[in-house]
N, C-alpha and C positions, 0 to 999 in steps of 0.2 A: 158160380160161387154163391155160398148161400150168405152172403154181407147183408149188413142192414140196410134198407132200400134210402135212409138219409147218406150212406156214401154216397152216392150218384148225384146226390144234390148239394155236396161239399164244393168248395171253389175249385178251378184245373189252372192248369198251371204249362203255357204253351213258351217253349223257348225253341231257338235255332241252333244245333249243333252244329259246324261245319265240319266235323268228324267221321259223321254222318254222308253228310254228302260224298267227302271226297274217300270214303270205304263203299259207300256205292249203298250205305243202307238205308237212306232214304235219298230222294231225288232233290226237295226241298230243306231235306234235314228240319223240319220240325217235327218235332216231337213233343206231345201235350200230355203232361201226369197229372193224375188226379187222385184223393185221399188212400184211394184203395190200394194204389201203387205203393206206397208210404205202406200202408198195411202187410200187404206182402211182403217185404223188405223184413218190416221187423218182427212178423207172425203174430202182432196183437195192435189191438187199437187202443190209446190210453190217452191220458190228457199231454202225456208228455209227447208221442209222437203227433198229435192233434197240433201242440205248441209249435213243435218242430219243422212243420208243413206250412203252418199259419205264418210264422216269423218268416219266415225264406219267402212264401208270398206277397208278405206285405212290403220286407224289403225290396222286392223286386220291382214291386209296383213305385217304391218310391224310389229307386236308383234307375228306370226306364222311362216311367211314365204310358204312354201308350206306343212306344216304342214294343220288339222286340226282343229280351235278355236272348243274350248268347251264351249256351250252355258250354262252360271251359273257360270264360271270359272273365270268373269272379273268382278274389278270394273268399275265404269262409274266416273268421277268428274265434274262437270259445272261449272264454273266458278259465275256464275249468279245465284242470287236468284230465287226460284221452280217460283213466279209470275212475273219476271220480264219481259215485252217483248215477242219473241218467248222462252222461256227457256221451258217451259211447251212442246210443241211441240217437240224441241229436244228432250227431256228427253224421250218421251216418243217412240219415232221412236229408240230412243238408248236401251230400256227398250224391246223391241218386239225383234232386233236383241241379243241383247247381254242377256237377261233374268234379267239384273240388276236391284234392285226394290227398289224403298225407302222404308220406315219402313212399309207401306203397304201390301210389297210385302208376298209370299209363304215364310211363317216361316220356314220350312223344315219338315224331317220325324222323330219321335223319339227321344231319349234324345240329340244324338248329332247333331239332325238336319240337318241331310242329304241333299243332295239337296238345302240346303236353299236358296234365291235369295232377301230375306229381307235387309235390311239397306248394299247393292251393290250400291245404286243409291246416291250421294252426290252433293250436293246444295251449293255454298258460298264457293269452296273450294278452295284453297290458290294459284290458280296458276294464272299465266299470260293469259292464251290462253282460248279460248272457252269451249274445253273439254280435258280429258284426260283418256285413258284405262290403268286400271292397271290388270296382270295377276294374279290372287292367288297363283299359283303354283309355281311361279319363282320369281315373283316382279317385272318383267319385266313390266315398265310401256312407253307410248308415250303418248307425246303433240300435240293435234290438232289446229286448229285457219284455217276459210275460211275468203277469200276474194268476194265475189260475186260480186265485179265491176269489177273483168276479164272477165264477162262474161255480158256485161249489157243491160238494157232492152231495146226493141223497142224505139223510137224517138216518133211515133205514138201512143205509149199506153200511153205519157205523157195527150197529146192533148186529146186520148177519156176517162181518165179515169173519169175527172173530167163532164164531159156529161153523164157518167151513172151514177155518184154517184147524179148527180142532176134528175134524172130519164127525160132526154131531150135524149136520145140517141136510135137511131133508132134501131133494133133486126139484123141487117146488121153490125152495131157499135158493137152492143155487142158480136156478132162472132167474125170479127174482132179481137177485144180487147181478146177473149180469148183465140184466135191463137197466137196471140204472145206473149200472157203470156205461154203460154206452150212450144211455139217457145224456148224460152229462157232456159225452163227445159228442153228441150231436147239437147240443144246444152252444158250445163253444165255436163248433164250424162252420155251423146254419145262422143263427141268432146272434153272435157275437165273433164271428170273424172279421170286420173292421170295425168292434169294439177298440177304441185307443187306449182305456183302461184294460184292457186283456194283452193285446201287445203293445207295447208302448215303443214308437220312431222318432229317432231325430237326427240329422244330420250328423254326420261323423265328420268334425274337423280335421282331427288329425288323423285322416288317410291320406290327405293329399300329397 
């Protein structure tokens, strides 16, 4: 893949399936993603899927510590209706890391449903902030909310964006224009990924 070589130098993001194991696809069932994975998923890299990697990160890291997350283990909540804006997008970069699924998702295995990852993924849900992870196993839940004008775009992608949307911009411009739209993904994942002002965490009371 021809990705920009600061993907590889974005954070990963290592959890333990059990799903995994017991289908036989991996031995250990871990499984480590990292930005590009997110990429793939949603066929472009942008601040919002940047957002949406970073927040599931940073929650993880505060609802495990140096523990291991167990992928299937967490709910996901959005604040935002599934069409609303980017919520689609989020949801679904949170759905890849975390295995949480709306009613869609993997019913599970047998009568009690093993593994399930079905109705994990909630829409519309009562809180303040963007998103929020809740743990199944403890109730241990946290509040996410980013700001992405800590981090903001080029001056110059003001000026050319509106020359390519008009298709007047020259193939020089439109490089340009998408160097420093990445410019700015990189500097949000490298330089400011445990920025507290970019993602902002705090304990979720009421998930317990």
């Amino acid at each position: 893949m021809d990705f920009p070589d600061f993907f590889a130098d974005a954070p990963t993001l290592s959890l333990r399936d059990p799903l995994a194991v017991f289908l036989g696809a991996s031995k250990l069932g871990v499984i480590t993603y990292t930005y590009a994975d997110a990429v793939k998923l949603a066929g472009h890299s942008c601040p919002t899927v940047a957002s949406a990697y970073l927040m599931v990160w940073r929650g993880l890291k505060h609802l495990y510590g140096d523990d291991m997350p167990e992928r299937g283990g967490l709910e996901v909540h959005l604040r935002d209706p599934r069409d609303q804006g980017t919520t689609g997008v989020i949801a679904s970069v949170a759905t890849l890391l975390t295995g949480a699924a709306p009613e869609t998702g993997f019913g599970g295995i047998g009568p009690a449903r093993l593994f399930g990852r079905r109705d994990l993924l909630h829409f519309d849900a009562p809180i303040a902030t963007l998103m929020a992870l809740r743990r199944r196993d403890n109730g241990r839940g946290v509040l996410l909310d980013v700001d992405t004008s800590v981090v903001p775009p080029d001056r110059e992608m003001q000026e050319l964006l509106p020359r390519i949307l008009a298709e007047q911009a020259e193939d020089v411009e439109r490089a340009q224009f998408a160097e420093l739209w990445q410019s700015r993904v990189e500097r949000m994942l490298i330089q400011h990924a445990e920025d507290p002002a970019l993602v902002r965490v705090r304990e979720w009371k009421a998930a317990a």
